[in-house]
GUPARO-25527 format. One record per residue: residue in three letters; x, y, z of N, C-alpha, C, O in turn. Coordinates in steps of 0.1 Angstrom, whole numbers. Layout:
% GUPARO-25527
  marfi   n_px   n_py   n_pz  ca_px  ca_py  ca_pz   c_px   c_py   c_pz   o_px   o_py   o_pz
    Ala      X      Y      Z      X      Y      Z      X      Y      Z      X      Y      Z
...
This chain:
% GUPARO-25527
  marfi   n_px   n_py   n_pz  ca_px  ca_py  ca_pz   c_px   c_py   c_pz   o_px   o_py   o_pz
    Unk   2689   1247   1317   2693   1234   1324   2691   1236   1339   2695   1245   1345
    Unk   2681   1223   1345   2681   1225   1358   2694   1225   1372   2703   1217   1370
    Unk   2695   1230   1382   2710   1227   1389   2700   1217   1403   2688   1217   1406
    Unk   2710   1210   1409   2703   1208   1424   2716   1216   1430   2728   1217   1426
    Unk   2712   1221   1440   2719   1232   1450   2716   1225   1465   2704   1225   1470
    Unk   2728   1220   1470   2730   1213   1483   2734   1223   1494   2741   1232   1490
    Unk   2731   1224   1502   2731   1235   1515   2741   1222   1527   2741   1210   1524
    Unk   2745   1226   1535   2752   1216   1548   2750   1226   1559   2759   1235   1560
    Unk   2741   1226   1567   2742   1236   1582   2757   1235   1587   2762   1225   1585
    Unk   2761   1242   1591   2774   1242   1601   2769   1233   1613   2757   1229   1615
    Unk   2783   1230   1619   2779   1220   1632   2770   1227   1643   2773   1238   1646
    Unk   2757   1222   1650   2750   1227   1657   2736   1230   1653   2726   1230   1659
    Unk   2741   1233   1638   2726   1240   1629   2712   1223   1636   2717   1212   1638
    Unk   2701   1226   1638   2687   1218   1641   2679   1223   1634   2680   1235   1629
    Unk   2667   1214   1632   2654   1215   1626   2650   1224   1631   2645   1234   1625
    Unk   2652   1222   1650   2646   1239   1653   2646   1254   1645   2637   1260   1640
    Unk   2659   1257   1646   2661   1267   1639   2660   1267   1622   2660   1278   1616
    Unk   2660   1258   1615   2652   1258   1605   2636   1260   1606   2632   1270   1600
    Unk   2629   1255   1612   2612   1256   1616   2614   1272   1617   2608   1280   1610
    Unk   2622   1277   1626   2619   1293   1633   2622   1305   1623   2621   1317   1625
    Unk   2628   1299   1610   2628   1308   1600   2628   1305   1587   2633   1313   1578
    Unk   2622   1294   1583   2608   1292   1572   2599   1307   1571   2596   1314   1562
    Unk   2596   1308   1584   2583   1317   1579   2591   1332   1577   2587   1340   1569
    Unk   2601   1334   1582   2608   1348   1577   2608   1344   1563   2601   1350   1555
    Unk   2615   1337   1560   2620   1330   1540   2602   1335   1538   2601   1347   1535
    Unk   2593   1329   1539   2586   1328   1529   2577   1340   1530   2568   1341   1522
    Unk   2578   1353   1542   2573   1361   1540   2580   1374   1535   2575   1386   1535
    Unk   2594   1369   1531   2603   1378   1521   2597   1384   1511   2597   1396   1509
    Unk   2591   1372   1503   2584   1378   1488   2579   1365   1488   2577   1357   1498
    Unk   2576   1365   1474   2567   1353   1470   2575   1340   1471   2586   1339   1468
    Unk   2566   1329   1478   2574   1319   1478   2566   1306   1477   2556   1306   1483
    Unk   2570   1294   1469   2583   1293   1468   2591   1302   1452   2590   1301   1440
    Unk   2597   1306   1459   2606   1318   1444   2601   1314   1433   2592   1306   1433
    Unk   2607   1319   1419   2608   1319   1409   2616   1307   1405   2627   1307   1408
    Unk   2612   1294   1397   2624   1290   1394   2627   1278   1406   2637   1271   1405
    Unk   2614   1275   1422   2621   1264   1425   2616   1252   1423   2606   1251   1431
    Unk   2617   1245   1417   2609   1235   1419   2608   1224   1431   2597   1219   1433
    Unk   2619   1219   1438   2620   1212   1449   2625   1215   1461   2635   1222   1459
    Unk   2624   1214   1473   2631   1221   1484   2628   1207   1495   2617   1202   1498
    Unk   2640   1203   1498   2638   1194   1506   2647   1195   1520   2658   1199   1517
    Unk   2645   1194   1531   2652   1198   1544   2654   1182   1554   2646   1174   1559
    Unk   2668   1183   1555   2665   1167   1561   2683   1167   1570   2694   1172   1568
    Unk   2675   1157   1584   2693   1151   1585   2701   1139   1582   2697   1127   1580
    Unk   2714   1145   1583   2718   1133   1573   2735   1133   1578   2743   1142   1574
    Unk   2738   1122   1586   2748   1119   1591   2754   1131   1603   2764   1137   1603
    Unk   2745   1131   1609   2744   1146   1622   2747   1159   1618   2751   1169   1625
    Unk   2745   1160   1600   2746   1175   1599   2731   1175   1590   2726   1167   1583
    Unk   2725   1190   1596   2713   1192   1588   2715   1201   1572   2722   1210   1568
    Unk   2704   1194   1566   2707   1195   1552   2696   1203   1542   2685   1198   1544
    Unk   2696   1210   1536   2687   1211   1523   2695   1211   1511   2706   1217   1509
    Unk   2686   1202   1501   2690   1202   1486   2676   1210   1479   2666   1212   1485
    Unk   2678   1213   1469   2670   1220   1459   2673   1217   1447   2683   1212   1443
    Unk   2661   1220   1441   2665   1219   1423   2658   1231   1418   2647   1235   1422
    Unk   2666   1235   1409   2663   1252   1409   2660   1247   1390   2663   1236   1385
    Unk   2654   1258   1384   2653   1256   1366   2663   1263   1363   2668   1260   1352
    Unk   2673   1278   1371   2683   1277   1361   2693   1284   1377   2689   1286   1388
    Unk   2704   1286   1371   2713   1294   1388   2709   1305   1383   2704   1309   1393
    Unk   2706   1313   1374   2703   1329   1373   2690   1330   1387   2692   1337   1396
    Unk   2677   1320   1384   2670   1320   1391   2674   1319   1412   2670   1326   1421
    Unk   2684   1308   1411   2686   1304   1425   2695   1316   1429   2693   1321   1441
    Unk   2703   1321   1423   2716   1332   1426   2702   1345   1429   2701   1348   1441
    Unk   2697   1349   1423   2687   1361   1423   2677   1354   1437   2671   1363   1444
    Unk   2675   1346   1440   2668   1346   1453   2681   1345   1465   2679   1352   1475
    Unk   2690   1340   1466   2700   1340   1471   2703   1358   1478   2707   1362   1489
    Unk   2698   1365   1469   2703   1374   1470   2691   1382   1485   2695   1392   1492
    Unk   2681   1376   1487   2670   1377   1496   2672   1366   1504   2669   1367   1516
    Unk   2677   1357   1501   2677   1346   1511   2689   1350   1522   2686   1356   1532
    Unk   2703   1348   1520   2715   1348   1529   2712   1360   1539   2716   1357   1550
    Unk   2707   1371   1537   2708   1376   1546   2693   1377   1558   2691   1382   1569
    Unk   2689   1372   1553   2674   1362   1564   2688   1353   1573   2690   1354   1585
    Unk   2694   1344   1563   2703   1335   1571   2712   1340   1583   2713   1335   1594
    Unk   2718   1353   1578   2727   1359   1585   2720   1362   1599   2724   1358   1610
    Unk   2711   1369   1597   2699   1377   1608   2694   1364   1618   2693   1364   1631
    Unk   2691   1354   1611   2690   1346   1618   2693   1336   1630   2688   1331   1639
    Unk   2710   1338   1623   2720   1334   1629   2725   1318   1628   2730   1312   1637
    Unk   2722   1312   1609   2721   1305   1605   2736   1304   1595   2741   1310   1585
    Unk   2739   1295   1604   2755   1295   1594   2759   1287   1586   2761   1279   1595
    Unk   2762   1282   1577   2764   1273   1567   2780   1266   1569   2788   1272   1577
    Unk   2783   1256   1562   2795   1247   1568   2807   1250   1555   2819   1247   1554
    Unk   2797   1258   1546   2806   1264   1534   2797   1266   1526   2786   1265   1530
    Unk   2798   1270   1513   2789   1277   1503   2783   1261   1498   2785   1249   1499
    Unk   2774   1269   1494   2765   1258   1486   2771   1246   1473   2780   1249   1466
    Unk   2765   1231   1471   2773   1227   1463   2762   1230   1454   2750   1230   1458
    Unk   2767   1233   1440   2756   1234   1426   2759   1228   1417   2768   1232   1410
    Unk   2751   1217   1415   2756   1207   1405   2743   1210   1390   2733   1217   1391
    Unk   2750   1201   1377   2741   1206   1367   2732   1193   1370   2738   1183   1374
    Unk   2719   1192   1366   2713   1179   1366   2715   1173   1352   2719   1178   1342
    Unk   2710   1161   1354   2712   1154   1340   2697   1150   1333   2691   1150   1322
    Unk   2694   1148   1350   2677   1137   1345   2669   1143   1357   2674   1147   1368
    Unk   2655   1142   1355   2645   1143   1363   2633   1133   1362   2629   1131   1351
    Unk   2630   1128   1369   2625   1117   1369   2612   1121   1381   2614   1125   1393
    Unk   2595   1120   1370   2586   1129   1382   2575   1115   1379   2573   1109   1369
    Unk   2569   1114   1395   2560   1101   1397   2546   1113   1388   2534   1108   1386
């Protein structure tokens, strides 16, 4: 079953510092991972945001495990853990 996995920057987090460590993420390993299928990065009511849809959490948890600490290093702080909801429907143009 697919999840979408909602991210919320902490207060301050910008596109800047998202743009300045994309390229760290994607020269971790292979990217985009195993298992993502959508990665969307956007702002949204003055906090910046990425949601994802992953095909299972074993997949998103196991990149997680290479991702957060890119985050840490970067000095990218989140406003709390991730929300991971199950999907229901996918709907593709």
């Amino acid at each position: 079953m697919s999840i979408l996995v909602r991210f919320t920057g902490a207060p301050g987090m910008a596109a800047e510092k998202y743009d300045e460590t994309m390229p760290r993420i994607e020269a971790s390993g292979p990217f985009p991972p195993d298992g993502l299928e959508y990665h969307v990065a956007f702002n949204a009511g003055g906090s910046f945001r990425v949601s994802e849809i992953w095909d299972s959490r074993e997949q998103f948890e196991a990149f997680g495990q290479r991702l957060m600490p890119i985050l840490a290093e970067s000095g990218i702080e989140l406003a709390g853990p991730p929300e991971v909801l199950e999907v229901h429907n996918i709907i593709k143009r």
